[in-house]
Structure formats: C-alpha cells, structure tokens
N, C-alpha and C positions, 0 to 999 in steps of 0.2 A: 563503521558501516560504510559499504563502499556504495556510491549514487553516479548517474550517470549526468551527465553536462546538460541533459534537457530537464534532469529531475530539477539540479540545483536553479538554473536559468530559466525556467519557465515554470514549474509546479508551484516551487516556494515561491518563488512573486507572485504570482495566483491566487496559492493559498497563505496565507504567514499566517494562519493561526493554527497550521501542526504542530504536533508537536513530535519530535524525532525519538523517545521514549514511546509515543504512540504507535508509529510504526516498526519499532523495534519489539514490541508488544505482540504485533500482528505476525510480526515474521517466525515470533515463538511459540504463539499459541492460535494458531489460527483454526477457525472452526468449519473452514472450507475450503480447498486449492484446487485447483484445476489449470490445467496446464494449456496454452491456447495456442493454436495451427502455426504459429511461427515461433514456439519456444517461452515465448515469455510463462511467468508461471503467475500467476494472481493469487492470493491468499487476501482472503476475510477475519475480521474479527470485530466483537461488540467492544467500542469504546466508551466505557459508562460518563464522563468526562463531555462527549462530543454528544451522547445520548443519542447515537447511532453508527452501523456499523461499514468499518473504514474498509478500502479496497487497496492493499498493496499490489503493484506489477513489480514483478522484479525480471531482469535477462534471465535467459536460461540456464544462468550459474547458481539461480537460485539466492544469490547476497548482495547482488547488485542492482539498488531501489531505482526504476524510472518512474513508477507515478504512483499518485498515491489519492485517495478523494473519499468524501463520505459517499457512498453508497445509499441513493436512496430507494431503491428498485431494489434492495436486496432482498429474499426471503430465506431464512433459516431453515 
C-alpha cells in the first residue's frame, strides 16, 4: 500500500493504534466514498475491532493513503 510522507510522519505518530489491515479493509469494502473539491477521495467503513467507523483519505489515485481516523460524526 502506497502512503504519503504526512500519512507515515504525522498520522501514525498521532495515531499508533491503527492498524494497516484496518485500512486496507476500508479501501475494499467501503460503505461510503465520496470524492472531495480537490480530488482526494474518502472512503468509510465499520471497524468492528475499533467499535467504530474509520475514515480513509486517499490522493486522487485512489491507492495512496494520506489520513486516516476513527470517525465520530459519521452517520450511515
């Protein structure tokens, strides 16, 4: 999985309790996407593990994770 330099440098020191199976999860089954005014593309999914659901950003390539967070504002 391809991440960018603020994902690795800033996200995971942030957060170190993701897990990269987690978001690899999101990126395949996601239960919402939507694609935001500069390209990046966000995808949702329920993390039964995190006991709520996580919000991937990836670039506009769609493969390239920049952030990632539980989601608590989500609604399904």
């Amino acid at each position: 999985m391809k991440t960018t330099t603020y994902f690795t440098a800033s996200v995971m020191s942030r957060r170190p309790y993701l897990k990269m199976e987690w978001i690899e999860y999101v990126l395949k089954h996601p239960i919402r996407t939507e694609v935001q005014t500069n390209g990046r593309i966000r995808r949702w999914a329920f993390i039964q593990e995190l006991g709520k659901h996580l919000r991937v950003v990836t670039k506009p390539d769609g493969k390239t994770v920049h952030n990632a967070f539980p989601d608590r504002g989500f609604k399904a």
